[in-house]
C-alpha positions, 0 to 999 in steps of 0.5 A, a space after each residue: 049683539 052680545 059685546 060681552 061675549 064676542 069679548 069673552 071669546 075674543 080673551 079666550 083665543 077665539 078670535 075666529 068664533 067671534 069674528 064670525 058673530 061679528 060678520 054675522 052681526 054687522 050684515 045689520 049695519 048699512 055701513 058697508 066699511 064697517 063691514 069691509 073691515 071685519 072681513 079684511 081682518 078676518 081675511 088677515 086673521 086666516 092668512 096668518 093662521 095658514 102662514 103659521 100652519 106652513 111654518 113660513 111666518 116667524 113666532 114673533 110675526 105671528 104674535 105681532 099680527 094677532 095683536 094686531 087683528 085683536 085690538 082692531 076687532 076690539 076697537 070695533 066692537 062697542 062701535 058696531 054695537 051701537 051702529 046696530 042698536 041704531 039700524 034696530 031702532 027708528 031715528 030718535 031726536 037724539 042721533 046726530 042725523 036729527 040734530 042739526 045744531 051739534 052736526 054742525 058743531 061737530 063739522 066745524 070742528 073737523 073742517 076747522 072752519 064754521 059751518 051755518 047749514 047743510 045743503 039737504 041733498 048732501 045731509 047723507 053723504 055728509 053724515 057718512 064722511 063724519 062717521 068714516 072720520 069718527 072711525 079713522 080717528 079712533 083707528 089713530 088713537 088705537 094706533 098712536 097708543 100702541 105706538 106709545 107701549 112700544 116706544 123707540 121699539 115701535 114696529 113699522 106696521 104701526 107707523 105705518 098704520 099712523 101714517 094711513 089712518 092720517 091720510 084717509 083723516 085728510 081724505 075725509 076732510 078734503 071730501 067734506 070741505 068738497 060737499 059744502 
């Protein structure tokens, strides 16, 4: 995947086009979130097109959902470069699935409590909450910073997001905390 150019489209107002790629690129990825949520915002990136086109979406809430739908396939993009780097490559002793010490570190530190070994039949899904949670963590970042440009301005949508990226954080904890 070209980053640079999926980025260029993105500055040059087609963010249709680089979805598109962007589809096209994460069917790579075995991590089928990750694809969900490419195609939930380009399912969002058409809906507020045709809203627009029937003339029944304010100016002001077309602009707020295509920021919306850009800084979210942004965040996303270095994300699914490296998701599709890995599935090209074979596992390498650095990647987290082969170096037991820093996973463990790195699980401790989301369950807050210490970690001594991994049961190997739940290794997998265990990797997969730690990248779902690395994900909803930069989705709050994304969003917090957000909240912060806006200030005492701050739409809804973004509290809104704040609080969902939060609940699924805790979600992914309390699945994490269930399979040690």
């Amino acid at each position: 995947m070209n980053k640079e150019e999926i980025k260029k489209l993105i500055a040059n107002g087609r963010i249709d086009k680089a979805l598109d790629i962007l589809i096209e690129e994460v069917n790579l990825i075995k991590d089928e979130r990750t694809r969900n949520d490419f195609i939930l915002q380009s399912s969002r990136l058409m809906r507020i097109l045709r809203e627009k086109n029937l003339g029944i979406a304010s100016p002001e809430n077309i602009s707020i959902t295509l920021n919306q739908i850009t800084n979210g396939v942004l965040s996303m993009i270095d994300e699914v470069d490296d998701e599709i780097s890995k599935s090209k490559k074979t596992d390498s002793p650095g990647t987290i699935e082969n170096n037991d010490e820093a996973l463990l570190s790195e699980l401790s530190e989301i369950i807050g409590r210490e970690v001594s070994n991994i049961p190997s039949e739940k290794r997998n899904s265990i990797i997969h909450q730690i990248k779902l949670y690395r994900i909803n963590k930069q989705n709050l970042e994304s969003a917090e910073e957000a909240s912060a440009k806006w200030g005492e301005l701050v739409p809804p949508i973004i509290l809104h997001r704040i609080k969902d990226e939060k609940e699924k954080i805790d979600k992914v904890i309390n699945q994490l905390k269930t399979l040690l």
